[in-house]
C-alpha positions as CSV (number, residue, x, y, z in Angstrom):
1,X,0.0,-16.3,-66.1
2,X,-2.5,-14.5,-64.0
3,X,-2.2,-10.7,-64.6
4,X,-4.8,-7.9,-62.2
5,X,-6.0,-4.7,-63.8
6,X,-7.1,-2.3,-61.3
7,X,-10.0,0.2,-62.3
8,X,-12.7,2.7,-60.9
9,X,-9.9,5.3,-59.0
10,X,-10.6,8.8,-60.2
11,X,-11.2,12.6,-58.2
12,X,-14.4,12.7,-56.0
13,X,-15.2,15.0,-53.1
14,X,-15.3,14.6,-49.9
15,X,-18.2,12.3,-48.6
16,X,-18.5,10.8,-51.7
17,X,-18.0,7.3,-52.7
18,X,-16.3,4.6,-55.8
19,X,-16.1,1.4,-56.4
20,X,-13.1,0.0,-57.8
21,X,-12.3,-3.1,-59.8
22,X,-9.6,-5.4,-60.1
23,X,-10.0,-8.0,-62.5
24,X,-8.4,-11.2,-63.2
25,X,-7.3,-12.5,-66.6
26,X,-6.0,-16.0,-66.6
27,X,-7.1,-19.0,-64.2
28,X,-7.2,-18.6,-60.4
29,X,-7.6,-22.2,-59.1
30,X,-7.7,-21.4,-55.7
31,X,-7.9,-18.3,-53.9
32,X,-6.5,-18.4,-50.0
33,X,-6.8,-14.5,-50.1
34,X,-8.0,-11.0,-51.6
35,X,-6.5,-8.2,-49.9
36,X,-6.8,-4.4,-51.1
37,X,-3.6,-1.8,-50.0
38,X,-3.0,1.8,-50.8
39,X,-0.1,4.2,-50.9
40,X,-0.1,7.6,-50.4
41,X,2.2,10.0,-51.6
42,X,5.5,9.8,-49.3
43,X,3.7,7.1,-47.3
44,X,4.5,3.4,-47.2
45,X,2.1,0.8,-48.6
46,X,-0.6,-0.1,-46.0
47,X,-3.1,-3.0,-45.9
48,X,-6.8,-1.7,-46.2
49,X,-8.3,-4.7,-46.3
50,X,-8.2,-8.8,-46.3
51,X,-10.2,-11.4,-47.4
52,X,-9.5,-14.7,-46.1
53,X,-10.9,-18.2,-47.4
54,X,-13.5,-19.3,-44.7
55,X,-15.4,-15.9,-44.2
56,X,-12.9,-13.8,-42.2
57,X,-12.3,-10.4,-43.3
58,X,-10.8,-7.7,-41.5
59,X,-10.4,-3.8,-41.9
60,X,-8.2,-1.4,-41.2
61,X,-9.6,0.8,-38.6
62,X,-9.5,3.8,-40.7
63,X,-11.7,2.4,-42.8
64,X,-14.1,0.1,-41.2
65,X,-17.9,1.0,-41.5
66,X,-17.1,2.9,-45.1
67,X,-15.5,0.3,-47.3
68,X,-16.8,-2.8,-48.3
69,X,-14.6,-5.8,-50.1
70,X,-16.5,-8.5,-52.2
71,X,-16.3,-10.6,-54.9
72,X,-18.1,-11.7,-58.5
73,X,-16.5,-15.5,-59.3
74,X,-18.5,-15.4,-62.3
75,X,-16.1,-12.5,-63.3
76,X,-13.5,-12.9,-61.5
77,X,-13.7,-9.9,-60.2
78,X,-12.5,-8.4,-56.5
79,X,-14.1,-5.4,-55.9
80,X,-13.6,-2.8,-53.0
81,X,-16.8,-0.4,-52.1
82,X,-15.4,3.1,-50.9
83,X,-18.3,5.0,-49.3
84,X,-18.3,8.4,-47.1
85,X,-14.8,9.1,-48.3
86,X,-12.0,11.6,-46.8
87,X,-9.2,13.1,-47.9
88,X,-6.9,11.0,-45.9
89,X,-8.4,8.3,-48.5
90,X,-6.0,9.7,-51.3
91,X,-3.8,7.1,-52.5
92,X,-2.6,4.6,-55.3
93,X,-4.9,1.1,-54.9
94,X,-3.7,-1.9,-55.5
95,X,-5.3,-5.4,-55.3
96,X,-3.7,-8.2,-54.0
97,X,-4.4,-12.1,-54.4
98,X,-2.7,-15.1,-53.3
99,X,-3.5,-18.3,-54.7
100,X,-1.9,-21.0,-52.7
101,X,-3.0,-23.7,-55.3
102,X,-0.3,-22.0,-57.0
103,X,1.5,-20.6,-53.8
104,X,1.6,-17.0,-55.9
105,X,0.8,-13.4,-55.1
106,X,-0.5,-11.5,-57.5
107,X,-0.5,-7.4,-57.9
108,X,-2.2,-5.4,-60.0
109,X,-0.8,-2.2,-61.2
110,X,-2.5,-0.3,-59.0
111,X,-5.2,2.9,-59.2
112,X,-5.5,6.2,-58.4
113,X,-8.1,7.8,-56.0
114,X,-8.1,11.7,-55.0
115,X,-10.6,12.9,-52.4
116,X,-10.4,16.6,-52.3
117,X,-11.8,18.3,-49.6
C-alpha cells in the first residue's frame, strides 16, 4: 500500500518562498503522473500543477514563473518549489500520484501554507 505524507507548509510572508515535500512510503512501480492541488478556505480544490511521464509539465497560470515541481527517485520524493509567494497562495496542499502500473491515485493528507501579507 502506497501512503503520501505531505510536509514543508507553514506561515511565511509575502514574497517569500517554501518548499514542500511529499513522500512516498511503499513501492511506486510506475509513475504516469505527479500533480500538486491546493484548497483554499471556501474554495474548491484546484490543480497547481502536473507532471506527466515523457517531460510535459504544465502550470496553472497563477503560478507559472514562481513554483517549480520536481522529483528525487532516490527518495521518492515529489517536491514543489514555491518562490515569490502571495497571499492568494494560502491554501491546504496536497500531492497527487497516479501510478498506472497499478492504475491508482494516490493522496496525501495534505499541508498547510499561510502567506500573510
Amino acid at each position: 500500500q502506497v501512503q503520501l505524507v505531505e510536509s514543508g507548509g507553514g506561515l511565511v510572508q509575502a514574497g517569500g518562498s517554501l518548499r514542500l515535500s511529499c513522500a512516498a512510503s511503499g513501492r511506486l512501480l510506475s509513475i504516469a503522473a505527479m500533480r500538486w492541488y491546493r484548497q483554499a478556505p471556501g474554495k474548491q480544490r484546484e490543480l497547481v500543477v502536473q507532471s506527466i511521464r515523457g517531460g510535459t509539465t504544465l502550470y496553472d497560470d497563477s503560478v507559472k514563473g514562481r513554483f517549480t515541481i520536481s522529483r528525487d527517485n532516490a527518495k521518492n520524493t515529489v517536491y514543489l518549489q514555491m518562490n515569490s509567494l502571495k497571499p492568494e497562495d494560502t491554501a491546504v496542499y496536497y500531492c497527487n500520484i497516479y501510478d498506472d502500473s497499478y492504475g491508482a491515485e494516490y493522496w496525501g493528507k495534505g499541508t498547510l501554507v499561510t502567506v500573510s501579507s
